[in-house]
C-alpha positions in Angstrom: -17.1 -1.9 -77.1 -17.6 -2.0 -80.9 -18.1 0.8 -82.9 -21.9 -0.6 -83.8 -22.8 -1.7 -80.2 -25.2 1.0 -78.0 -24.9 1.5 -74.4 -27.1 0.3 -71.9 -29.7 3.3 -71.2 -31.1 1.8 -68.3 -30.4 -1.1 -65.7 -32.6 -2.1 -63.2 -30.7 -3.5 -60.0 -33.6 -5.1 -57.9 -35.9 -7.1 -59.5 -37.9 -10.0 -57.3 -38.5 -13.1 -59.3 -40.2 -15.5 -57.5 -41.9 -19.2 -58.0 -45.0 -19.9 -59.0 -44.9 -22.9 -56.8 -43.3 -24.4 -53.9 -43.0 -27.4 -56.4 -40.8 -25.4 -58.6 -37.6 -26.3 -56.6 -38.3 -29.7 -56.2 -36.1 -30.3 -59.7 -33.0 -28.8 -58.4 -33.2 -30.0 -54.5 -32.0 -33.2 -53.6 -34.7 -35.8 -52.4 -33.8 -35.9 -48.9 -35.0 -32.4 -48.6 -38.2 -32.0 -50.3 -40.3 -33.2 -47.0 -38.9 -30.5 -45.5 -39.2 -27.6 -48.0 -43.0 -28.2 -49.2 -43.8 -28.4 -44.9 -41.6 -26.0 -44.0 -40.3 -23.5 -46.9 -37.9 -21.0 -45.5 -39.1 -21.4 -42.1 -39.8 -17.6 -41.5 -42.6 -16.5 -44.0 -45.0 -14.4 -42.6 -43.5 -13.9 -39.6 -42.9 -10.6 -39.5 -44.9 -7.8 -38.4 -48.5 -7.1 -40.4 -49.1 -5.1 -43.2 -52.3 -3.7 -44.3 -51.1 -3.2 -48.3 -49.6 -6.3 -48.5 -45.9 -7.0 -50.1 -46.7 -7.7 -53.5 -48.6 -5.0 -55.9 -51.7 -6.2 -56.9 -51.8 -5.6 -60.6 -48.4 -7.7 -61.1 -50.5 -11.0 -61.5 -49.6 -12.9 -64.4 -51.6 -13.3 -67.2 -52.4 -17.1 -66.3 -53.0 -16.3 -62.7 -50.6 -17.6 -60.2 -48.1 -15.9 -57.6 -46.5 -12.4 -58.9 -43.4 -12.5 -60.7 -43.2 -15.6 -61.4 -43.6 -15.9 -64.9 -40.3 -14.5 -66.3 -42.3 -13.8 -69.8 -45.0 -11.8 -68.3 -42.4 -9.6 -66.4 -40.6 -8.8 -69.8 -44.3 -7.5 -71.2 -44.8 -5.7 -67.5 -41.8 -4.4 -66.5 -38.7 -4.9 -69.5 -40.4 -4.0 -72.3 -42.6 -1.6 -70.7 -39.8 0.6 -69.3 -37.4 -0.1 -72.1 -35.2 -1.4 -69.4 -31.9 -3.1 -70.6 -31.0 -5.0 -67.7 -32.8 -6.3 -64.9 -30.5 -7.5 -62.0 -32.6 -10.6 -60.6 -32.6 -10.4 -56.3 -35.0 -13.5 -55.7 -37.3 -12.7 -52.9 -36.3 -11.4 -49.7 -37.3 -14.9 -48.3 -34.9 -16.6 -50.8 -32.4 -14.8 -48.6 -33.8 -16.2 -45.9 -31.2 -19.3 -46.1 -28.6 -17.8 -44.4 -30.5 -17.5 -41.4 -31.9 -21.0 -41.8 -31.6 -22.6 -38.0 -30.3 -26.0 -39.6 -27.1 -24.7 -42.2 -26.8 -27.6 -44.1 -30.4 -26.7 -45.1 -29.7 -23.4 -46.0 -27.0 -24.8 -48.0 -28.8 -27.5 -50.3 -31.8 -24.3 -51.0 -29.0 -22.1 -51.9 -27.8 -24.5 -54.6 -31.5 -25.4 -56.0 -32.1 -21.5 -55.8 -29.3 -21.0 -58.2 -29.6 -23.8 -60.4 -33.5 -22.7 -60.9 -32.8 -19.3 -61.0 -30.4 -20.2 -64.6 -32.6 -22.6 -65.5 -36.3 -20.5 -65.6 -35.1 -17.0 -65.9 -31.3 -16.5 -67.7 -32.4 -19.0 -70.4 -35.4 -16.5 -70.7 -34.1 -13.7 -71.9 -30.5 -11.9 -72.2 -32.0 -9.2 -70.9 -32.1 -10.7 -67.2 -29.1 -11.1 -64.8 -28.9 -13.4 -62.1 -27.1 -13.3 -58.3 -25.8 -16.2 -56.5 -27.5 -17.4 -53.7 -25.4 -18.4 -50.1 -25.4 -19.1 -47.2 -23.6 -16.5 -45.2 -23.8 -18.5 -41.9 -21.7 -21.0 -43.3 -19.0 -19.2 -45.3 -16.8 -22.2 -46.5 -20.1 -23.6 -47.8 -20.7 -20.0 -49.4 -17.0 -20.2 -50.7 -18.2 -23.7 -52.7 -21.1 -22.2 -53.9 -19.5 -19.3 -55.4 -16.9 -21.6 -57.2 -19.7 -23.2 -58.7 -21.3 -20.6 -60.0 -19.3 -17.8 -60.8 -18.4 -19.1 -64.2 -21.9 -18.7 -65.6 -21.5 -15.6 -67.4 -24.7 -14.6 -66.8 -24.8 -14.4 -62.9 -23.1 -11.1 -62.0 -22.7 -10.7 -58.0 -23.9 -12.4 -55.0 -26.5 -11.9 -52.6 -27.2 -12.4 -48.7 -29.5 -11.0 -46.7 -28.5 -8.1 -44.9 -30.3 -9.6 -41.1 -27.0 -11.1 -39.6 -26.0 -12.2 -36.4 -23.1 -10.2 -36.6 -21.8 -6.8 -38.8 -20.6 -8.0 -42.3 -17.1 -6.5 -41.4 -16.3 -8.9 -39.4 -13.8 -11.6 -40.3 -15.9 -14.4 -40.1 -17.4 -13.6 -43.7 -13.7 -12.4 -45.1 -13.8 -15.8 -46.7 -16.9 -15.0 -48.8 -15.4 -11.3 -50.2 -11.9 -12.9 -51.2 -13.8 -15.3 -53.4 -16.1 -12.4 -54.8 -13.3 -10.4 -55.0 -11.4 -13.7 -56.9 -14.2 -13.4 -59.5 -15.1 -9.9 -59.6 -18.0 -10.5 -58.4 -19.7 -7.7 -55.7 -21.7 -9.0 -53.0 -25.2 -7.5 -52.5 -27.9 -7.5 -49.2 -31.4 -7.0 -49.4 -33.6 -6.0 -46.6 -36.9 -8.1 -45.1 -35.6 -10.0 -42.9 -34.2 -8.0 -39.8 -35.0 -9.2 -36.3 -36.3 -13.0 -38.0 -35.0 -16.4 -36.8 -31.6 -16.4 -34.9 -31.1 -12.6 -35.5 -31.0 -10.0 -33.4 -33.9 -7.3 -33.0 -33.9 -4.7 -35.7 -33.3 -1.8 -33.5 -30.8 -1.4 -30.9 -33.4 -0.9 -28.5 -35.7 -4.1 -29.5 -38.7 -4.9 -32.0 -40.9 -2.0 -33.6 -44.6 -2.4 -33.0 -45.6 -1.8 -36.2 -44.7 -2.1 -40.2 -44.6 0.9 -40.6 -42.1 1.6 -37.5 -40.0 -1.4 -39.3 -39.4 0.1 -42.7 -38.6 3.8 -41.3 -35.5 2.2 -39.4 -33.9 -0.1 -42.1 -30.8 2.1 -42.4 -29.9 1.4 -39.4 -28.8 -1.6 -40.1 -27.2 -0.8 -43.5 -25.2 1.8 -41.9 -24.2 -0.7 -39.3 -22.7 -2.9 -42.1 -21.4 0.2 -44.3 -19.4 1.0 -41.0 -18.3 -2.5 -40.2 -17.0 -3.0 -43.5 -14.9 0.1 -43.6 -13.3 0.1 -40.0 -13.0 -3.6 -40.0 -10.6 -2.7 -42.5 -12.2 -5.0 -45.9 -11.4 -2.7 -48.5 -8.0 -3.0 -47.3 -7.5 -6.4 -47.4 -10.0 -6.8 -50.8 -9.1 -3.9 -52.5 -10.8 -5.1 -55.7 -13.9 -5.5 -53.7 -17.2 -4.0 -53.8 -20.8 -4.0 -51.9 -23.8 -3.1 -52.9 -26.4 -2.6 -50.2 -30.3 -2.7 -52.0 -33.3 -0.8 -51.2 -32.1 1.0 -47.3 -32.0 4.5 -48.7 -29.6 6.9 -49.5 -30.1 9.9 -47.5 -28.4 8.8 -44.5 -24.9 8.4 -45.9 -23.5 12.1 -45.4 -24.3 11.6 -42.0 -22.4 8.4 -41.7 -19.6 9.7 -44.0 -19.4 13.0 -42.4 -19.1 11.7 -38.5 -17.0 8.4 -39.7 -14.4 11.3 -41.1 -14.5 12.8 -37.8 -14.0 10.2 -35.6 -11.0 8.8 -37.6 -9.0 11.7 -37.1 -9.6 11.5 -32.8 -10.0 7.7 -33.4 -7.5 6.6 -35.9 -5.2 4.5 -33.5 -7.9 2.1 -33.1 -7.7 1.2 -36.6 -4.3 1.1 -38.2 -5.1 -0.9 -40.9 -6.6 2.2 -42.3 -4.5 4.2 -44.8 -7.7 7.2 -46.3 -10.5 8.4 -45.0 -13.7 6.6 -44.0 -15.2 8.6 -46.7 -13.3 7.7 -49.7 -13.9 4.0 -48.7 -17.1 4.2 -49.4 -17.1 6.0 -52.5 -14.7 3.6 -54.3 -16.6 0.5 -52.6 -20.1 0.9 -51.4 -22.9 1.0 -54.0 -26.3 1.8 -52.8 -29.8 1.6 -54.4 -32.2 4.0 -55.3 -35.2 2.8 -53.9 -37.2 3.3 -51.9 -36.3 6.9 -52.8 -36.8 9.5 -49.8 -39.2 12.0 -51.0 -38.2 15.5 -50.0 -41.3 18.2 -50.0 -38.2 19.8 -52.3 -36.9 17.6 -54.8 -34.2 20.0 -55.4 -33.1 18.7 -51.2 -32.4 15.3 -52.7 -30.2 16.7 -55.0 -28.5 18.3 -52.7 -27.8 14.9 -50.8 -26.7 13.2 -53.0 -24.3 15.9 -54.4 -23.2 16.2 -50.5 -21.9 12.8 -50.4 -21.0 11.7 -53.8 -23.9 9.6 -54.0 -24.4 10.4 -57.9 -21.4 8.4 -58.7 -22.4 5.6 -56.3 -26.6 5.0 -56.3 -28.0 2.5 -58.9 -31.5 2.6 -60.2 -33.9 0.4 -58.6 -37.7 -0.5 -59.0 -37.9 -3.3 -56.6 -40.5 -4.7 -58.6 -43.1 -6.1 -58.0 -43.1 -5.4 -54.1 -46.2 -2.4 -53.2 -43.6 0.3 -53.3 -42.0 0.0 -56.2 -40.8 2.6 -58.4 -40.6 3.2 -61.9 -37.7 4.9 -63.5 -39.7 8.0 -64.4 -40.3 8.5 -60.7 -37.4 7.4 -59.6 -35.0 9.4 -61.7 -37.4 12.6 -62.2 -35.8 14.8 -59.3 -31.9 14.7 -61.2 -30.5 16.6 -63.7 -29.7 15.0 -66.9 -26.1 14.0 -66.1 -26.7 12.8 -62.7 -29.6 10.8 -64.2 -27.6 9.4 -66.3 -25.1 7.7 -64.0 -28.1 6.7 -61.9 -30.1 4.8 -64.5 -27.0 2.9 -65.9 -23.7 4.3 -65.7 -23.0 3.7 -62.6 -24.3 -0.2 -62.8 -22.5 -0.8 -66.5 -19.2 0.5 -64.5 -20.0 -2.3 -61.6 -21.4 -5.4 -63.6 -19.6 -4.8 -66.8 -22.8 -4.2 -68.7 -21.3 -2.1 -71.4 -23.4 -3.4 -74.7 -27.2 -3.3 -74.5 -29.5 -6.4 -75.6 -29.5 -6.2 -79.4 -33.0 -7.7 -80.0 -35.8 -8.1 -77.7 -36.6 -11.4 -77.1 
């Protein structure tokens, strides 16, 4: 870093930008396929169960009308500018991420491609103050290898995202393909919620479908702990030692749980994964990067602090807003429980260190 460049200050790592029209893609998809997208979109929206606020905030609309987020200018005013945010880490729409569990993969492969190529084309050329991720298909990982060859030499995309429904843990060798090329490019790989117990997936509990929306978002660690685990006794940070996950928007307050029994297992347990030289624990740390939001909200804030310093968590949580989705957070909210220092790593270090974001946006375009 040059002596005259500034650090980021803040770095938003889940931002939803989204089309203003199912038209939109139609540039970047080849013509075979546009029947099918502008019948059929992703093939799973609005499937899931009912919600009476919605997904979107209301008051995100841009100023010429049309579907929220979608105009890359009027988040800047709403969102960028407004927060004095440095960097906002684009995540597409959780139905975006719905390709990899497209029934058909070779569709799923052709919208990941148009997703990307649109995603440079309206938003990175916008401003350098957005960052893009590469969409895949993670049902098809020598497809999602190709992708990521394409793409990772745009300077501005800086990881990769899949959805984190799957039909199987992410530890499992069948994606290893995908993490050596991320790991190839330095590139982490990122889920995002939404889309658990949709198309060929699984239920989202172990015990079947919630009834209720509500029910839904209270049990979305589940899964992210099923990955977290997967990944570390599958043995990936092993074999990808370079390699790092980020897993968006399924809390933080459950990892001293999972740490804290994964340690204790290992040490009856370790026979049954060789592979493994530390513990559990110190996998995550150095690997696993979690989002802030949606933040758990303690009757004490002073309990959340605690948390997090229980589990490290201050050196591996990212700031998140998740705009413009109904529960979004602003930084003030989201950072206000920390002290200063933790703050600090929360609203940027901690994402500078991971996406080498270490100059901020000299002028505001």
């Amino acid at each position: 870093m040059s002596s005259m460049s500034i650090a980021p200050k803040l770095i938003d790592t889940d931002v939803h930008n989204s089309m203003a029209d199912r038209k939109d893609l139609l540039p970047y998809l080849p013509k075979a396929w546009h029947q099918q997208w502008m019948e059929y979109g992703y093939g799973m929206e609005g499937s899931k169960t009912w919600s009476p606020v919605g997904v979107l905030r209301k008051d995100a609309v841009p100023d010429n009308g049309g579907t929220v987020a979608s105009d890359p200018y009027f988040v800047l005013k709403d969102h960028i500018y407004k927060y004095g945010i440095d960097y906002a880490i684009l995540t597409g729409t959780p139905y975006m991420n719905a390709i990899s569990l497209c029934y058909d993969p070779d569709y799923g492969n052709v919208l990941a491609s148009a997703l990307n190529d649109w995603t440079v084309e309206t938003w990175l050329k916008a401003s350098p103050h957005y960052k893009g991720s590469i969409h895949v298909n993670h049902s098809d990982p020598a497809a999602a290898v190709k992708e990521i060859e394409r793409m990772a030499g745009h300077k501005d995309m800086v990881q990769i995202i899949m959805c984190s429904a799957a039909r199987v843990p992410y530890g499992q060798r069948f994606y290893h393909p995908i993490y050596e090329a991320a790991e190839r490019h330095g590139l982490p790989v990122a889920v995002h919620p939404g889309l658990e117990g949709l198309g060929p997936t699984y239920p989202p509990t172990p015990s079947g479908y919630p009834t209720r929306f509500m029910e839904w978002e209270n049990v979305l660690p589940l899964n992210f702990m099923t990955h977290v685990n997967s990944l570390v006794c599958e043995g990936v940070f092993e074999k990808f030692p370079a390699f790092k996950f980020v897993a968006i928007e399924g809390g933080v307050s459950w990892l001293p749980h999972l740490m804290w029994r994964m340690d204790k297992n290992y040490k009856a347990l370790r026979d049954t994964v060789p592979w493994l030289k530390r513990l559990p624990s110190e996998y995550i740390k150095e690997h696993i990067r979690l989002t802030t939001q949606p933040i758990e909200e303690p009757v004490s804030p002073e309990h959340l602090v605690q948390i997090y310093k229980m589990s490290g968590a201050e050196d591996v949580v990212m700031y998140s807003s998740d705009y413009a989705h109904w529960d979004y957070d602003p930084p003030k909210v989201a950072l206000a429980p920390f002290p200063r220092e933790m703050r600090e790593k929360i609203g940027a270090g901690n994402a500078m260190e991971l996406y080498g974001l270490k100059e901020a946006v000299s002028t505001t375009v």
